[in-house]
C-alpha positions in Angstrom: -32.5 9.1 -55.3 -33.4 11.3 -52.0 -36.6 12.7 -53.9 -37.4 9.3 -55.1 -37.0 9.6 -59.1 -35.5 7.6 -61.6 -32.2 6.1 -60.0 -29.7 7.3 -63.3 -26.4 5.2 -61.9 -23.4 7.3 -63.2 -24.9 11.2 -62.6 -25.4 9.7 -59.1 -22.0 8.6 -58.4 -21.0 11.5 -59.7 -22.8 13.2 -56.8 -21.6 10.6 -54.3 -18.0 11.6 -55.6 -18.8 15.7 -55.4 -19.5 14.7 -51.9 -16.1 12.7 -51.4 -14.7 16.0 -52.7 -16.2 18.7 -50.5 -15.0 16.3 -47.1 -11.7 16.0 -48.5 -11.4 19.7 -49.4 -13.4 21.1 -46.3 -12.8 18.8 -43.9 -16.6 17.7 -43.3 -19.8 16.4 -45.1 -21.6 19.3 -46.9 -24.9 18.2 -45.9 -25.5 17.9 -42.1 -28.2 16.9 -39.6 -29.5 15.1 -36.6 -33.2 14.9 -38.1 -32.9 13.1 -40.9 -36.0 14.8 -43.0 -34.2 17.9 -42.6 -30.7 16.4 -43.9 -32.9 15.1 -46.7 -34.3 18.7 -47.5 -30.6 19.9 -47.4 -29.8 17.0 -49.8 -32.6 17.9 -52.2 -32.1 21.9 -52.3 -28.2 21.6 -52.6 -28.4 23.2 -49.0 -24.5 23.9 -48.4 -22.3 26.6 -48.0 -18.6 26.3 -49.2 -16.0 27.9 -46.8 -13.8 30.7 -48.0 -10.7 28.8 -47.7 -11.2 27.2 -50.7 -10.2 28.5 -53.9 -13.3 29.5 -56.6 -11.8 26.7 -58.9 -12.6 24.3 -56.8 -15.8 25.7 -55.4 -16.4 25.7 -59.0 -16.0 22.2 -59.4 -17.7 21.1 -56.0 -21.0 23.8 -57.2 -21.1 21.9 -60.0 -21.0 18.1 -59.5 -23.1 18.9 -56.7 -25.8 20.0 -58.8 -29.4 18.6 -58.3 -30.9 18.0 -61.8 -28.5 15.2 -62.6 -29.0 16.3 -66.5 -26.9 19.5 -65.6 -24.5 18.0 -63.1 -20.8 17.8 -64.6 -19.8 14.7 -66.7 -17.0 12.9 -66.1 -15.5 14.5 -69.3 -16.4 17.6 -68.0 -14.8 17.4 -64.6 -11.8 15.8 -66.0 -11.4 19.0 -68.2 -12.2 21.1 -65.2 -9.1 24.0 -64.3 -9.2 22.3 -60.9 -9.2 19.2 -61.9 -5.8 19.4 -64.3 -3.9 21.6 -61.7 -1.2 18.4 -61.7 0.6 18.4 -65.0 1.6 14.8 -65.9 -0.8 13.0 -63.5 -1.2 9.6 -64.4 -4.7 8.1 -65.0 -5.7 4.6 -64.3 -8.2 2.5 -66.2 -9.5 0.5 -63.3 -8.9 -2.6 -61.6 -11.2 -5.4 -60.9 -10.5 -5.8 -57.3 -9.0 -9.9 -56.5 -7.8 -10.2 -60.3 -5.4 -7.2 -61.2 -3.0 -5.5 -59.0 -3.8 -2.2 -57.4 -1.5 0.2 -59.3 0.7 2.2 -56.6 2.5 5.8 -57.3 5.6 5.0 -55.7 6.6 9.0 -55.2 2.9 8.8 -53.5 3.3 6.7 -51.4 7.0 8.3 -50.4 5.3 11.5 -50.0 2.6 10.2 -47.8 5.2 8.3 -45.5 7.0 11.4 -45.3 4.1 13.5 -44.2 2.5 10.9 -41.9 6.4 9.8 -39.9 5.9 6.5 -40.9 9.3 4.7 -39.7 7.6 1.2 -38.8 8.1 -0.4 -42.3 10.2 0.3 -45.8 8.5 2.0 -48.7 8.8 -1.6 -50.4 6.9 -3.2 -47.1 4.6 -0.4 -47.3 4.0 -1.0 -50.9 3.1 -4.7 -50.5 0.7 -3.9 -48.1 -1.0 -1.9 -50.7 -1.3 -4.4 -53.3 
């Protein structure tokens, strides 16, 4: 979209989502800068470096949903059989939701876990829950 060709809408979420991946795993946004025609250079030449803390399955993963010709970025089929990807044995998947019609689905051992890890002793896991859905 950056270099101005033909807007392909699930290859470029795809990318979005590689970019949701590299914060969460690294902490920051993989592309960077005050001036934004050189962020956009960065953008269009995959400009990023992938810190050593993270393991070469995922850098796998991030190297290749970041990928600038959106013909050889991962699919969705590919990153969902992506090593990284399947580390969790059991996860559940979810379908969807339309957001104001169906309920958001909650992982109840989730949410305990992330209570746990963030102190939270305001409300119950079943107030917390609520507020989620």
């Amino acid at each position: 979209m950056v270099a101005g060709k033909h807007y392909k809408g699930l290859p470029a979420d795809i990318w979005s989502c590689g970019v949701i991946l590299y914060a969460m795993v690294c902490g920051y946004l993989p592309f960077e800068d005050p001036k934004t025609n050189v962020l956009y250079k960065k953008i269009l030449n995959a400009d990023y470096t992938i810190p050593e803390f993270v393991s070469e399955e995922c850098r796998e993963l991030i190297t290749q949903v970041l990928n600038t010709d959106p013909d050889k970025r991962f699919t969705l089929e590919q990153i969902k059989g992506h090593s990284w990807y399947n580390q969790i044995k059991n996860a559940k998947e979810y379908s969807g939701i339309i957001v104001g019609s169906d309920p958001i689905p909650v992982d109840i051992q989730n949410l305990q876990t992330v209570m746990a890890k963030l102190e939270c002793r305001d409300m119950t896991l079943e107030e917390a829950r609520l507020q989620i859905e």
